[in-house]
C-alpha positions, 0 to 999 in steps of 0.5 A, a space after each residue: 945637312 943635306 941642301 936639295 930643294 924640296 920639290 914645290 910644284 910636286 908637293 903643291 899639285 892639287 893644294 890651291 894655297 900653290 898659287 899664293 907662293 909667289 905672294 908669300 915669296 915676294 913678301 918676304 922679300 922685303 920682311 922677315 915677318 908675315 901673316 898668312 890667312 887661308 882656309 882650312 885645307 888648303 895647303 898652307 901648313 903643306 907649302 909654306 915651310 918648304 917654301 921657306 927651306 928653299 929660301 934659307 939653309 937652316 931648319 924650320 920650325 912649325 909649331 901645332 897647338 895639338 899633338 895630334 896635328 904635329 904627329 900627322 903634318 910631318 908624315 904627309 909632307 914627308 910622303 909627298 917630299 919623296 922621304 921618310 918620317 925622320 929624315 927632311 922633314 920629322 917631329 917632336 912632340 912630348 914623349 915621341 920625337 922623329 928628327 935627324 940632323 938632316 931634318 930642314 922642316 920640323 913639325 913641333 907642339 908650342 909648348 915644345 919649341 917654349 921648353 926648347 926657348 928655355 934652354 937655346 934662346 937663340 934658336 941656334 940652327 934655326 932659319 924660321 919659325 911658323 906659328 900655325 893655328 893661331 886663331 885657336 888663342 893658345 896660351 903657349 902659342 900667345 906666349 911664344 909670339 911674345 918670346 919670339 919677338 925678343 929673339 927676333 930683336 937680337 937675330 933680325 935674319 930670322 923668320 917668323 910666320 903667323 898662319 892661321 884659317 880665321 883671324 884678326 890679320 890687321 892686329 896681329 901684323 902690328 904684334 908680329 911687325 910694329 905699328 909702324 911696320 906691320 908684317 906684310 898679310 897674304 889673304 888667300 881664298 878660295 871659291 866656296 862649294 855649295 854648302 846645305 846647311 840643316 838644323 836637327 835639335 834635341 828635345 831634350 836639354 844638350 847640357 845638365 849638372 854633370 855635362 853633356 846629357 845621355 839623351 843628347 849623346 843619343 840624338 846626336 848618333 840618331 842624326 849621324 846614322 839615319 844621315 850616314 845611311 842617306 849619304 851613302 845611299 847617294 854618293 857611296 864614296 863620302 865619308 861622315 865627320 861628326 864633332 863632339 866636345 870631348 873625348 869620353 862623348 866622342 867614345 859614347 856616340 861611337 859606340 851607339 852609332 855602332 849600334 845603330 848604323 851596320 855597314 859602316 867603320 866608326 872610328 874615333 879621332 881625340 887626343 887620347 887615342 894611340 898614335 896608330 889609330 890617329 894616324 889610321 884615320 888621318 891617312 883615309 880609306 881604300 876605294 874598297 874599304 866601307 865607308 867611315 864615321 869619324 867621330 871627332 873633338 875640336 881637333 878637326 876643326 883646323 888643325 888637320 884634315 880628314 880626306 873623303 867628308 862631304 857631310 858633318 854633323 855638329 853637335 855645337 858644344 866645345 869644351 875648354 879649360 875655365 879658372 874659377 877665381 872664386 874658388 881657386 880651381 881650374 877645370 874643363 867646362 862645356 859650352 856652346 860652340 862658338 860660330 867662327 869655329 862652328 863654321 870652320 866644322 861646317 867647311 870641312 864638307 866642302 873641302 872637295 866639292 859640295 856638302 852638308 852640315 847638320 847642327 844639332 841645335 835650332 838656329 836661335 840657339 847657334 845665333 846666340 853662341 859667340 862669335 869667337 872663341 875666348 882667348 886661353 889667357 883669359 880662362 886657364 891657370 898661369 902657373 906654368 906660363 908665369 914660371 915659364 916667363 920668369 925662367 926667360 927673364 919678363 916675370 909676368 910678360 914684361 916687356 913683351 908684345 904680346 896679344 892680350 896681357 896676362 889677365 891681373 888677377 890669374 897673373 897673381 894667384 899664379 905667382 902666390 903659387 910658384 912662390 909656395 913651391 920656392 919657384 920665384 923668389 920675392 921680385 918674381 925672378 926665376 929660382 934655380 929650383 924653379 928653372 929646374 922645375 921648368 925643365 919638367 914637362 908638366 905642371 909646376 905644381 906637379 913638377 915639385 910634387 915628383 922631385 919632392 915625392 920620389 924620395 919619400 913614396 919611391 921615384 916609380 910611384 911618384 911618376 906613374 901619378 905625375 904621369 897620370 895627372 898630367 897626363 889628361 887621362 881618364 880617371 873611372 869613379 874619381 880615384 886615382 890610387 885604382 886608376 894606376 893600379 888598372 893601368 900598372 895592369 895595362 887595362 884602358 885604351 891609355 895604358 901604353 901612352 902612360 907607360 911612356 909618359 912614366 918613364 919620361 918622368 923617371 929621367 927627371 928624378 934622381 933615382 929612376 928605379 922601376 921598383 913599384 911600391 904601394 898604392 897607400 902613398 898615392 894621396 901623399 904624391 897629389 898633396 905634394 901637388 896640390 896642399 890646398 886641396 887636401 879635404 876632410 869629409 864634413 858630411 856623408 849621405 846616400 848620394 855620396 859625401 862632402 869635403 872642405 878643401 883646405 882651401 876653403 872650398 866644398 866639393 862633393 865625390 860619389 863612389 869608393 871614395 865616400 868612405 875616406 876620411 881625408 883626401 888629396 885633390 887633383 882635379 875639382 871643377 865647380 858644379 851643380 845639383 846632385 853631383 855637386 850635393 849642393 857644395 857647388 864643385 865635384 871632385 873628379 880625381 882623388 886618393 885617400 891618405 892619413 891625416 899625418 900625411 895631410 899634415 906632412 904635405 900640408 905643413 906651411 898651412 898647418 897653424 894654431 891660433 885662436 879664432 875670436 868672434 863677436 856674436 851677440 854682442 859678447 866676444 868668444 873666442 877658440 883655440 883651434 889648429 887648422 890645416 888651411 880652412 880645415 879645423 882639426 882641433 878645436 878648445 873655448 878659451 879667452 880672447 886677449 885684448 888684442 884678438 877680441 879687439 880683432 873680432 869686434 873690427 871684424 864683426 864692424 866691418 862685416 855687419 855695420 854699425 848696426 851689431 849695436 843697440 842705439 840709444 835714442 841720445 845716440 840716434 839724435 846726435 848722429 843726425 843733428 851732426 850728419 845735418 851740420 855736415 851735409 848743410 855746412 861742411 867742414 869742420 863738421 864731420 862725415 857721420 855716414 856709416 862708411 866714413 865712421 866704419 872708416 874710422 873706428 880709431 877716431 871715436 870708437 876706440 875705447 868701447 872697442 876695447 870695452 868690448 874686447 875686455 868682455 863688456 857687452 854691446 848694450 851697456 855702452 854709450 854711443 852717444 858719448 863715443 860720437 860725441 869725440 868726433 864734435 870738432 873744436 873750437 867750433 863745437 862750442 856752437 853745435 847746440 845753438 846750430 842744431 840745437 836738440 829741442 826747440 822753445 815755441 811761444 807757449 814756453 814749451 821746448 820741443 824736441 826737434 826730430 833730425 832726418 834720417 843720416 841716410 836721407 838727405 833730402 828730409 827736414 828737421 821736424 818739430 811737432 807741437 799743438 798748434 795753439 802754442 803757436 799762436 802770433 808766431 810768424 817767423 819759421 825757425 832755421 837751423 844750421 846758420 839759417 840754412 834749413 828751415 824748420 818743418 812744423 807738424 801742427 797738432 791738434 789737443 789730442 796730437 793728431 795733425 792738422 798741418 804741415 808747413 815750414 812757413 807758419 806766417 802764410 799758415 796763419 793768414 789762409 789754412 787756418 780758418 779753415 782747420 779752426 772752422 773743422 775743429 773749434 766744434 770738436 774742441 770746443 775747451 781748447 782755444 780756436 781765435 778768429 785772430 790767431 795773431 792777438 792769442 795767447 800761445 798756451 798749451 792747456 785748455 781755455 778754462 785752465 789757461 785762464 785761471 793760469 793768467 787771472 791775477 788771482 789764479 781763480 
């Protein structure tokens, strides 16, 4: 390996980060770690790794989180080292690699040096690495500072650098380095040119059901072009770089800036395009060459540089992968921007002197974006990165420092995934199946659908879809079998990176044949993949057709593939209005296949059983085979006690209490205990609905199994299931402490009505004539005088009177004025001056006097 210093002053001229070399140097003097912050452009991902080959002997690593950014950093550091791409200085990323073993300085994606982690944990040869970009929070990247500090515990020579244009500097340190010994931080800035910052918004809604609108992909290219124009008219030597928040509206701005705009080169710089057009736009132009519109996803934002931009037109949307827990898929979703990044896009005007930035929103609209974007681990699926910390030996991320812990619940839908592929065995530990599905550079789920697949379907079929799906390529009208039949053809911009990526795959399978078989086996491939997403048509109309996912989940298509019976899935995202035709999720790539296919690919989630319910009152039950959620046949037949015991918990647990009619015995003793138990406690028992659903054994149990058996819900007795919860010995008490009628001084027993269960603030109430109270001055109480009676006192004809829980005070004041109203409008009813001397009676003066008269006349 060659040891000639790279030439920093030569490499440096013009690049300001140069002049905080000397700070990096001093700080790793004293460290093997640091952070360094510094503005886009400014030469750090240029200066820092020959600075560190100067310091050591053995290669460094530089990692990208995008492809496109490895591919264009090595070849400008390469120029201005003096050597070619390959030789000092080269580059890996998946499907193409430029090193030699005299490469000192490697530009590589994370999830490349992950891979490479798997295979030579000790980095063997390697002096440092640098993790570029970090503020973009990765997964892969986030994953491998959490890898890297277990290497650095076993090797403490070597040294790890953190670079990033926006960060949290402060808490990364204390990741990189500890608490105690925080890495060192180099905070680089530089003087800012004057920036112009003007709004253009749409009148028209940026966003609808199925993404972006056409009528803002039209505004967008309105402002490019007319703005273009007048820069040009200004300053003929200045470029335009426009943001778009995925590749398919970068091509349709394009293409209508085109349209609009004559004399300019629009090009197209995204992730999908050929290397060569990358590069193409990367390099920049001749003096004599037109001037250009670069028309760009997030890609532009920092992690590489196009020369020559003195404005940019933001349209502020940003697009990133979302799990959706609900449904069990994860998708690309558009958003606004976030402004740390949106700023970032504004500051790629001033790189080379003053600029404009023209955000294609209102300024209310940017206001309210937030202010950073949202960790990947957070949102994306974990399949791939739990495989990948279980082959390392952390199943989940134990033990690791990581910056954020792996999100709980994503964590364990990940590892329900790799379990079903045999990837981790019970304890989360790596499988040897698993860690050589590891070695595929692709999803896990993708990696078992090749090695499974290629024995059945041909290894050359099963790759090409590997390779298609893995591969974020384009998939017209969602069907998958047509996108590899047109790609097989080589039509679409993507044909050659996914012959390349084809042929990847190949190298993973045993049998690397390039015989190409039949398209009908397409559908069985992605099942393999995805056996939760095979889907049955449920419905069909005019605006395309509905299918129930074995999952659980609908999800709508339109196009070719409304006609299909079944489905395998690969790509559904959660949606709404016509798109979605009301299921809430559109399915954007999909083959056919057979329901025997569905069924071979889908066997662990083929069942036969019996599927009881309690509707009305009646246990029914089904014998049904089932795919996941997806019937495929259906019988009646008879519950067994056990399945109808099931349903009728279930139908509980679901509804409440109220499937069942109760009686007025029931509804009684149910609140006189729910009073005893509120006023008294133990032992009295917790009648709430939630504590009896809590506890069906204990007094349900023989009408759950009434029930279970055939018996309806309306011939059982709830107040004697009730009546098992009275605890003993102290229910010898209960009718005295909450007794179920009350005797009033006329003789009368009254039933005393119990506050609802749910409001405890109520009061027993007795209603009763207010001449069978008559001399009555001590008011009841209830639950060992806890709680005192409250008397509605009604009139002959049951009207109220009064309302009082204290009758003494009642007679001695309200009376007088309740018997001067009445006595005139019942005059054959008793109304004493003294209620105090009366007899209580409930009958009328004429009848109660014969009832006391010796005799009875």
């Amino acid at each position: 390996m060659t040891r000639a210093a790279f030439d920093l002053a030569r490499i440096g001229d013009g690049l300001s980060f140069a002049d905080a070399l000397d700070e990096l140097a001093t700080a790793l003097d004293s460290s093997t770690s640091a952070i360094v912050s510094a503005p886009p452009g400014t030469g750090k991902t240029t200066l820092v790794p020959p600075l560190l080959a100067s310091r050591t002997s053995g290669r460094i690593i530089v990692t990208q989180p995008r492809r496109v950014a490895a591919r264009a950093a090595a070849p400008r550091l390469a120029q201005l080292d003096g050597s070619p791409v390959g030789h000092r200085v080269g580059f890996t990323v998946r499907g193409e690699r430029s090193v030699s073993p005299q490469t000192r300085v490697e530009f590589v994606t994370a999830g490349v040096l992950l891979r490479r982690l798997l295979s030579d944990p000790g980095l063997d040869g390697v002096d440092a690495v640098i993790i570029d970009e970090v503020h973009e929070r990765a997964l892969e990247t986030d994953l491998l500072i959490g890898l890297l500090g277990e290497v650095r515990q076993l090797r403490d020579d070597l040294v790890l650098i953190a670079m990033s244009a926006t960060l949290d500097a402060d808490a990364l340190a204390t990741v990189i380095g500890t608490e105690a010994d925080p890495a060192p931080i180099v905070d680089h800035t530089v003087p800012a040119f004057p920036l112009t910052e003007r709004w253009a918004p749409s009148t028209q809604p940026r966003l609808d059901e199925r993404g972006v609108t056409w009528a803002f992909l039209d505004h967008v290219a309105r402002v490019t072009a007319s703005a273009a124009q007048d820069l040009h008219h200004d300053d003929p030597a200045a470029d335009v770089l426009v943001f778009a928040p995925g590749a398919r509206e970068v091509s349709e701005i394009a293409r209508r800036v085109r349209d609009a705009a004559g004399g300019f080169d629009v090009r197209e710089l995204h992730g999908q395009i050929p290397p060569a057009g990358q590069d193409a736009v990367i390099r920049g132009r001749r003096a004599d060459d037109p001037p250009r519109i670069i028309v760009t996803t997030s890609l532009a934002e920092s992690s590489l540089t196009v020369p020559g931009v003195r404005l940019v037109v933001d349209s502020c949307l940003s697009r990133h992968p979302q799990r959706d827990a609900s449904r069990g898929m994860t998708g690309l979703v558009t958003t606004s921007t976030p402004r740390s990044s949106a700023i970032q896009r504004a500051g790629r005007a001033t790189r080379q002197g003053a600029g404009t930035v023209i955000r294609c929103v209102d300024e209310r609209t940017y206001a309210a974006a937030p202010a950073r974007p949202t960790p990947e681990v957070a949102t994306t699926d974990l399949a791939d990165a739990a495989l990948l910390l279980a082959c390392w030996g952390a199943p989940g991320g134990a033990g690791l420092r990581l910056i954020d812990p792996l999100p709980a619940d994503s964590l364990t839908d990940a590892l329900e995934v790799l379990r079903s592929i045999g990837a981790i065995d019970d304890d989360g530990r790596a499988t040897p199946e698993g860690r050589a599905l590891a070695r595929i550079p692709t999803d896990p789920r993708l990696a078992r659908a090749l090695v499974d697949g290629a024995p059945l379907v041909g290894s050359r079929l099963a790759a090409e879809v590997v390779a298609l799906i893995g591969g974020d390529l384009r998939v017209g009208d969602a069907d998958v079998a047509a996108a590899v039949a047109g790609l097989r053809n080589r039509r679409g911009p993507d044909a050659s990176r996914w012959a390349r990526e084809v042929d990847r795959m190949l190298r993973f399978t045993p049998d690397q044949t390039r015989t190409r078989t039949s398209l009908d086996d397409v559908g069985l491939v992605i099942a393999l993949a995805f056996p939760e997403r095979i889907a049955r048509r449920v419905d069909r109309s005019a605006d395309g057709a509905t299918f129930l996912l074995a999952s659980g989940t609908r999800a709508a298509v339109r196009g070719s593939l409304t006609g299909a019976e079944w489905l395998a899935v690969a790509d559904v995202a959660r949606a709404s209005g016509r798109a979605a035709a009301g299921s809430g999720a559109v399915i954007r790539a999909a083959a056919a296949i057979t329901e025997s296919q569905a069924a071979r690919a889908g066997d662990h989630l083929l069942a036969d059983r019996v599927e009881a319910e309690f509707v009305g009152g009646r246990v029914t039950a089904r014998r049904e085979r089932r795919l996941g959620a997806i019937v495929l046949s259906s019988a009646p037949t008879r519950a067994t006690s056990e399945e109808g015991r099931g349903a009728v918990r279930r139908a509980l647990l679901a509804q409440g209490l109220d499937v069942f009619t109760w009686s007025d015995a029931a509804v009684d003793l149910h609140r006189r205990l729910a009073l005893l138990h509120r006023e008294l406690g133990a032992p009295w028992p917790d009648v709430s609905d939630a504590a009896l659903l809590a506890d069906l054994d204990g007094w349900l149990a023989p009408e759950i199994d009434a029930l279970a058996s055939g018996t309806p819900a309306g011939r059982l007795d709830l107040a004697s299931a009730l009546r098992r919860l009275l605890p003993w010995p102290a229910a010898a008490g209960f009718d005295k402490l909450a007794p179920e009628r009350l005797e009033v001084p006329s003789g009368s027993r009254v039933r005393i009505t119990y506050p609802p269960v749910d409001d405890p603030g109520a009061r027993p109430v007795v209603a009763v004539k207010l001449q069978e109270c008559f001399g009555w001055a001590e008011t009841p109480r209830l639950a060992s005088g806890r709680v005192p009676v409250l008397f509605h006192l009604l009139s002959p004809a049951g009207h109220p009177l009064a309302v009082t829980d204290d009758l003494a005070s009642f007679w001695s004041g309200p009376y007088a004025e309740v018997r001067a109203e009445m006595r005139g409008r019942y005059p054959k009813h008793p109304w004493p001056e003294d209620p105090w001397q009366a007899a209580p009676t409930r009958h009328t003066k004429n009848r109660a006097a014969r009832l006391w008269h010796p005799d009875g006349v």
